[in-house]
C-alpha positions as CSV (number, residue, x, y, z in Angstrom):
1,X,-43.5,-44.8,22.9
2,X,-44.1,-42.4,25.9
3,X,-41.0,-39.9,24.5
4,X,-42.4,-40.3,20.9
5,X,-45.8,-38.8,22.3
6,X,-44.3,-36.2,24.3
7,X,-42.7,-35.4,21.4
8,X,-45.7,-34.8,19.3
9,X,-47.4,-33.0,22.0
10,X,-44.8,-31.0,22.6
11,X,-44.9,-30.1,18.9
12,X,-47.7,-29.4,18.9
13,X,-47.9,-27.1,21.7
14,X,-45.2,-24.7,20.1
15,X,-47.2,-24.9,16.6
16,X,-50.3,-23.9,18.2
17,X,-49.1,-21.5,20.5
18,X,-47.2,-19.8,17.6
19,X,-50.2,-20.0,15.2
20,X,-52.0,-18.2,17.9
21,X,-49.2,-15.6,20.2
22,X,-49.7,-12.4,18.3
23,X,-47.3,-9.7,19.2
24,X,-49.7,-7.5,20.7
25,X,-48.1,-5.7,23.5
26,X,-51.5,-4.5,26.2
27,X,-50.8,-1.2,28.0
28,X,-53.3,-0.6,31.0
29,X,-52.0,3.3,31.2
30,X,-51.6,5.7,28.6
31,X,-48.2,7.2,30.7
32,X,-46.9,3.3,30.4
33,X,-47.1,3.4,27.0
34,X,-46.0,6.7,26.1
35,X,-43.0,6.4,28.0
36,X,-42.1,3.2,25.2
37,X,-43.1,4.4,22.1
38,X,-43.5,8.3,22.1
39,X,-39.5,8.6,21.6
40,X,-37.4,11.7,21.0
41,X,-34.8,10.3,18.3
42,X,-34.3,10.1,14.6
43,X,-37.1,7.7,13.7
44,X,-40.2,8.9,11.9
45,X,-42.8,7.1,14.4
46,X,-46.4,6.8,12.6
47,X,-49.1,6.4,15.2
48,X,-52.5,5.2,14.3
49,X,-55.4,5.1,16.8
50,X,-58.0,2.6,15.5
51,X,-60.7,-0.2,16.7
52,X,-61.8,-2.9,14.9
53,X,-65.4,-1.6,15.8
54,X,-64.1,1.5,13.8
55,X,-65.5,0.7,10.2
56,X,-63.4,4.0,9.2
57,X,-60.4,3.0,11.1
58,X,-60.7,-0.5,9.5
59,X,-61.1,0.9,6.1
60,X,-57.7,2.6,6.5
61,X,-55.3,0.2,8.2
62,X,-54.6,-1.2,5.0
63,X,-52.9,1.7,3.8
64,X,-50.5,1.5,7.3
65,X,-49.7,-1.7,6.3
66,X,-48.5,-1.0,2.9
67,X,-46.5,2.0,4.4
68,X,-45.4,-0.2,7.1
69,X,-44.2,-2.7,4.8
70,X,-42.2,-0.7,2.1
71,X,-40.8,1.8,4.9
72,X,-38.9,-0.9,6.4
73,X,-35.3,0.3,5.3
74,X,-36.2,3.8,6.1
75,X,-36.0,5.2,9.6
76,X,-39.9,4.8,10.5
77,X,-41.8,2.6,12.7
78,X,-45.5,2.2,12.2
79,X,-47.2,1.7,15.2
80,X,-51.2,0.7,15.7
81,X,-52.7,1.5,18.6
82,X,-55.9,-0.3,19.1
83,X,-58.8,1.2,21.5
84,X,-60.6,-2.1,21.5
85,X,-62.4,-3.5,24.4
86,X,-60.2,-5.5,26.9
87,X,-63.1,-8.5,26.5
88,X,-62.7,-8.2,23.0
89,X,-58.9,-8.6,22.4
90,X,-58.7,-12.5,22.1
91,X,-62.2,-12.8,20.2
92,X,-62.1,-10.9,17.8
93,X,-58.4,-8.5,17.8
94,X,-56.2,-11.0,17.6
95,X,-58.3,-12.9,15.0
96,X,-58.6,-9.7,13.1
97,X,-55.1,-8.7,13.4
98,X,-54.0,-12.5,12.5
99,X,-56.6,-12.8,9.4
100,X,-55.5,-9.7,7.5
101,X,-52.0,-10.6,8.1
102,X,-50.9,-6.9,9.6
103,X,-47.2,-7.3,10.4
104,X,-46.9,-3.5,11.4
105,X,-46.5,-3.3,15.4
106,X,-50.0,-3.3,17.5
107,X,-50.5,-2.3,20.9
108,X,-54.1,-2.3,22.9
109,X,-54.5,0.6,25.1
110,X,-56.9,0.0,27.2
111,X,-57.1,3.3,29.7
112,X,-60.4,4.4,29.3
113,X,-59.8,7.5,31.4
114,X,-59.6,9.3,27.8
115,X,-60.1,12.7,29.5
116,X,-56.4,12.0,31.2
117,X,-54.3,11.6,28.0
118,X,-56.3,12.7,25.1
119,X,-54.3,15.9,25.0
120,X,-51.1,14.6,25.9
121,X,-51.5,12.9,22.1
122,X,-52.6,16.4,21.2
123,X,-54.6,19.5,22.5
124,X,-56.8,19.8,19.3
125,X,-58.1,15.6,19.8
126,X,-61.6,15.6,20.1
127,X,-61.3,11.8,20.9
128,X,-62.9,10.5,17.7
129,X,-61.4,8.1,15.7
130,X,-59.4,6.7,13.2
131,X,-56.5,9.7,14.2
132,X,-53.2,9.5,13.7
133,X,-50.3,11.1,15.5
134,X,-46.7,11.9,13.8
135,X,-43.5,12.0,15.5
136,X,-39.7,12.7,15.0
137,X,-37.2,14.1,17.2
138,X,-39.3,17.0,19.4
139,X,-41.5,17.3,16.5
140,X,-45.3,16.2,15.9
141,X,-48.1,16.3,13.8
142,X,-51.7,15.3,14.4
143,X,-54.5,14.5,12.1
144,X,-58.0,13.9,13.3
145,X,-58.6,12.3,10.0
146,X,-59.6,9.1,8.1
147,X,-57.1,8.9,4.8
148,X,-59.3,8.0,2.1
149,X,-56.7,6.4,0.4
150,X,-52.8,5.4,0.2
151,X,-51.4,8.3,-1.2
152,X,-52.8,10.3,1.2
153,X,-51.4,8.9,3.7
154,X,-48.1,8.4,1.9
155,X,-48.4,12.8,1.5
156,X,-49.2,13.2,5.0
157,X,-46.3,11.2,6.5
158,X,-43.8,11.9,3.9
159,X,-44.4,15.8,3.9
160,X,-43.9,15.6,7.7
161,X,-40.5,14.1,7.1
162,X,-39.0,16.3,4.4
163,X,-40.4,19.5,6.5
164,X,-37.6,18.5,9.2
């Protein structure tokens, strides 16, 4: 009886804790993070600063998803980077993330000494958001931006790639 419980709780335990881990790596510093992800290779990397407070930003991911998703045999990574609150992350990020079923990688920045690494993304960044940042070998391209739709987005990335 007691290994037929143990069983079911430990069942249990992995369903839950897999209906709830969400691959969200957390980055406390903006150099931490760059070091990972802003890589000099062959890979188109599409980098999209957002915040689910962000009604813009929110209006938009849907369109990295979609790119996310049918660029997954070519050589690009999509890449979210959330600027939500630290407090906020289990509440309501992981919810958010989790109930629109994004599958395209998110990480939570949260170095709010903005005036540090805002122009280490790119000189030209006011700061505001929804911006997204292009990269591919040494080369970048910055848009301080909302897309208003797919294809915009779709343009914007896949001009970058066939200028290189």
């Amino acid at each position: 009886m007691y290994k037929y419980i143990l069983i079911l709780s430990t069942n249990w335990l992995f369903s839950v804790s897999s209906i709830n881990a969400q691959d969200i790596r957390v980055f406390d510093t903006f150099d931490k993070m760059e070091k990972e992800i802003f890589l000099n290779n062959d890979t188109t990397y599409v980098i999209n600063f957002w915040a689910t407070w962000c009604k813009p930003c929110v209006k938009e991911l849907p369109y990295f998803e979609s790119l996310h998703r049918s660029a997954r045999k070519e050589k690009m990574k999509v890449i979210l980077i959330s600027l939500d609150f630290r407090n906020q992350a289990e509440s309501k990020l992981k919810p958010f993330i989790r109930d629109n079923h994004y599958s395209a990688e998110v990480i939570l920045l949260l170095d709010n000494k903005y005036n540090s690494w805002i122009d280490k993304v790119d000189k030209s960044w006011s700061g505001s958001i929804p911006s997204t940042l292009l990269i591919k070998g040494g080369k970048r391209l910055f848009a301080e931006t909302e897309f208003e739709n797919e294809q915009e987005l779709r343009d914007f990335v896949y001009s970058f790639i066939n200028s290189h």
